[in-house]
C-alpha positions in Angstrom: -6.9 0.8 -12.7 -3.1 0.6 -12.1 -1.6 4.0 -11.9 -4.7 6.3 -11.8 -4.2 9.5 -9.3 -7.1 11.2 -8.2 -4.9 14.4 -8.9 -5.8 13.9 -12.7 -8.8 14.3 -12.3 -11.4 11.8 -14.5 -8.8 11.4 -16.9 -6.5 8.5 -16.8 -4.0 8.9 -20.0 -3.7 5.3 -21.4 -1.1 5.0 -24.2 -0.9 8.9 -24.2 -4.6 9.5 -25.0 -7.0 10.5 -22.6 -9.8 8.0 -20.8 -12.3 9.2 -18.3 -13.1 5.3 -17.0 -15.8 6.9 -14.9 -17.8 7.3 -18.2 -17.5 3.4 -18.6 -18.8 2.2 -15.3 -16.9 3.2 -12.4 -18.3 5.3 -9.4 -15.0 5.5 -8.2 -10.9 4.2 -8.2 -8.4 3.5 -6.2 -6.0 6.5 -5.7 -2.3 5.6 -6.3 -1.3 8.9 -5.7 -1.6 9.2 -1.8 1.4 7.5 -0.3 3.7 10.3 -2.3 1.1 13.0 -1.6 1.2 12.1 2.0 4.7 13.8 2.4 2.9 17.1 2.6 2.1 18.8 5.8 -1.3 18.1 7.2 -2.9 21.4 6.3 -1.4 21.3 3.0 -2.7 17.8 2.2 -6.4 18.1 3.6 -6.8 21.1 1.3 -5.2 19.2 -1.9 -7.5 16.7 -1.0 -10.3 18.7 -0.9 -9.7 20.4 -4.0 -9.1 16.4 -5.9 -12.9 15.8 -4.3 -14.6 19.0 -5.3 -13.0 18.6 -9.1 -14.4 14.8 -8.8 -17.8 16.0 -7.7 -18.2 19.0 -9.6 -16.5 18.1 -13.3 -19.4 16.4 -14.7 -22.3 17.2 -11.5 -25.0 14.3 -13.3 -22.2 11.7 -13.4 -19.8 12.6 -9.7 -16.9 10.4 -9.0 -14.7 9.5 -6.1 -11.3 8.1 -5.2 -10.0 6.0 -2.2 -6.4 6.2 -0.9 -4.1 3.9 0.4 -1.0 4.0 2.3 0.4 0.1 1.6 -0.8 -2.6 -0.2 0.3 -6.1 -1.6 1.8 -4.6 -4.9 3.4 -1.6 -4.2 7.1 -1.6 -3.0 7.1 2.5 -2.5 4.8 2.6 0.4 4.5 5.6 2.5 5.9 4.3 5.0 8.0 1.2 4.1 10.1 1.0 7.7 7.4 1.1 9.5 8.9 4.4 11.4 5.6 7.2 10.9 3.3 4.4 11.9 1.0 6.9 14.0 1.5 9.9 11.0 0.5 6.9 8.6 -3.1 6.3 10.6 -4.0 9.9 10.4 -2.7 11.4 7.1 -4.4 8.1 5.6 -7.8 8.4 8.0 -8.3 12.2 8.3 -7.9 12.9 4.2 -10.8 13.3 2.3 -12.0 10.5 0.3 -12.4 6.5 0.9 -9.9 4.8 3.0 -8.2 1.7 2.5 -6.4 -0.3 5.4 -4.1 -3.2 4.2 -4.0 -5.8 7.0 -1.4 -4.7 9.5 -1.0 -1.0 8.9 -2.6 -0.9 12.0 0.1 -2.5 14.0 3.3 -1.9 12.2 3.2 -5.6 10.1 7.2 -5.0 8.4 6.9 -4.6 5.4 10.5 -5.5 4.6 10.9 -9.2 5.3 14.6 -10.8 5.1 15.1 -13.3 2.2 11.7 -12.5 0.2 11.8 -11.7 -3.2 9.5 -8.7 -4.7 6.0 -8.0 -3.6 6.4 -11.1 -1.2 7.7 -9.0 1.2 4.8 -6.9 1.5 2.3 -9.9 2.3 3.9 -11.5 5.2 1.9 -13.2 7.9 -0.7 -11.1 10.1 0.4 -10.2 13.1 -2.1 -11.7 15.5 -0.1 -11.2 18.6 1.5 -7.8 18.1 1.6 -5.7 21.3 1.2 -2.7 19.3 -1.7 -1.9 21.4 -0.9 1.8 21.6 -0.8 2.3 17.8 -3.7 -0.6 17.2 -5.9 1.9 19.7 -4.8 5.0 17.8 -6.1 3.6 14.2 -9.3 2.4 15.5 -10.2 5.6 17.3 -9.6 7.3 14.1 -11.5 4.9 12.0 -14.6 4.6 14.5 -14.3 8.3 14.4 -15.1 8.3 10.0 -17.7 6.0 10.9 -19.7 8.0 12.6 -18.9 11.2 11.2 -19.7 11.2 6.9 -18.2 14.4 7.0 -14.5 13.0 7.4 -14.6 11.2 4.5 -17.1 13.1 2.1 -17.6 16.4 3.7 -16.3 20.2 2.5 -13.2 20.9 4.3 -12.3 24.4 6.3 -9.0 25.1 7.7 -9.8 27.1 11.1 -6.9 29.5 12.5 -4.5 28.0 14.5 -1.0 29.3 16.1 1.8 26.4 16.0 2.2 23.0 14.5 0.3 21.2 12.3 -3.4 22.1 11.5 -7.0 22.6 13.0 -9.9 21.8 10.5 -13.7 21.6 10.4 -15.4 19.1 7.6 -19.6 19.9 6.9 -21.3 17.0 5.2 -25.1 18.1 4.3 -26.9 15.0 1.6 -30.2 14.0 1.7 -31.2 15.8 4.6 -28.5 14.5 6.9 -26.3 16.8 7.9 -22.7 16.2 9.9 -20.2 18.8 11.4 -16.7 18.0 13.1 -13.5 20.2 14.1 -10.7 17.7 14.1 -6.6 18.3 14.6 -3.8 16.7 13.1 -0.1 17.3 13.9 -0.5 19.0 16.5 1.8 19.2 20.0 1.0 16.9 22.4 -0.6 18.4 26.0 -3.4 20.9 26.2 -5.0 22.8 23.4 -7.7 25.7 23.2 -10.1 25.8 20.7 -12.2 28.6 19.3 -14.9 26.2 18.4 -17.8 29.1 17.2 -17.1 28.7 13.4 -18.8 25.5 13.5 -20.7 24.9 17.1 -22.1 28.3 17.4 -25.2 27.6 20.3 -23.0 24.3 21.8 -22.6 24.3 25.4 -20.9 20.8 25.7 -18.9 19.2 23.4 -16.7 15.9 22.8 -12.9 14.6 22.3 -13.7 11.4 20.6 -10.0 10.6 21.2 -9.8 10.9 24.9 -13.5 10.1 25.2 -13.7 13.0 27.8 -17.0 15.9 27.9 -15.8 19.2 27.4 -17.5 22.5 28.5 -17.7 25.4 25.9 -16.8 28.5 27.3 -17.3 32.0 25.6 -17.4 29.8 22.1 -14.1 27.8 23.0 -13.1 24.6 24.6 -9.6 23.6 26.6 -8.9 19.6 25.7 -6.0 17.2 25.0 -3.8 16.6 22.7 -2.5 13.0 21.7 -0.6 11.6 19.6 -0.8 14.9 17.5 -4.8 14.3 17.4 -7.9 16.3 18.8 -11.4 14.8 17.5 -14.3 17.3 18.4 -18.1 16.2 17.8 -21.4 17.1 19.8 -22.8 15.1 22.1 -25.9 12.5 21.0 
């Protein structure tokens, strides 16, 4: 549905007057609201974005809906990030927020999006970069993404904001359905080089954890850990 923003809620206002489309069939929409919400800070936009998913989930309990964001597509000539210029913000604003994610072919190696001598959307659907050496960035989005694969609590879980001195945010997402349960503490924003993290909120009787972005094992030590920081991003899980 052209237009709809997760930010209102069920209600999509069609010719002025109100229309919850989830009552009509849908589980859930695309959310044309992200690439202008994505300008906030980190911390600011998880916890939007948790609030648009527990108002989705809790409006109407028997009947929930969802949302899915996007940060370019082949319509929309305000992307996020049209210059291509925040391509490593764009992966984890768009990968880290609550809801579904959408990837349009290329985001994850800086395809242009502004092509010389196309006329309207044409210049957002220009050919696939197949040899792009955008390995860097091309790494960064699928560490992120195999990262929500594995952890349901990125995507659909309640969202914490944990204390943290300096830039950008530390946050821990819980995802409990159906007897499965997921927990994660994840960072966004943050300064590149070495971090410590008081990670007892969430891993309280952990001895060993993981930085799914460096891969590496990290010892817990009086309920905190000392890791890496890169590209702004710190990805915590337990070990299987």
């Amino acid at each position: 549905l052209y237009g709809y923003e997760a930010s209102g809620g069920r209600n999509y206002f069609f010719n002025e007057d109100p229309v919850d489309y989830f009552d009509y069939g849908y589980d859930a929409m695309i959310n044309f609201g992200f690439k202008r919400h994505a300008i906030a800070p980190y911390k600011e936009l998880f916890k939007r974005y948790d609030g648009f998913r527990d108002s989705l989930l809790s409006e109407k309990p028997q009947d929930p809906a969802y949302f899915m964001n996007y940060i370019s597509s082949h319509d929309d000539g305000q992307p996020f990030d049209a210059t291509r210029e925040r391509t490593y913000e764009s992966a984890t604003k768009l990968l880290l927020t609550p809801g579904m994610a959408q990837i349009y072919y290329g985001d994850e190696v800086a395809r242009p999006l502004i092509i010389e001598g196309t006329q309207g959307d044409a210049t957002l659907r220009s050919m696939m970069e197949w040899d792009s050496d955008n390995d860097e960035l091309l790494r960064h989005w699928q560490k992120l993404g195999q990262f929500r694969r594995n952890h349901p609590a990125i995507g659909a879980g309640d969202h914490h904001s944990l204390e943290h001195d300096g830039s950008g945010t530390i946050f821990s997402r819980w995802y409990d359905k159906n007897g499965f349960t997921d927990q994660v503490i994840a960072g966004a924003g943050l300064k590149n080089g070495t971090i410590t993290i008081d990670v007892k909120p969430v891993f309280k009787n952990v001895t060993q954890l993981r930085n799914a972005y460096t891969g590496n094992q990290i010892e817990v030590i009086d309920g905190k850990i000392t890791t890496q920081v890169i590209h702004g991003v710190v990805l915590l899980e337990e070990l299987n």
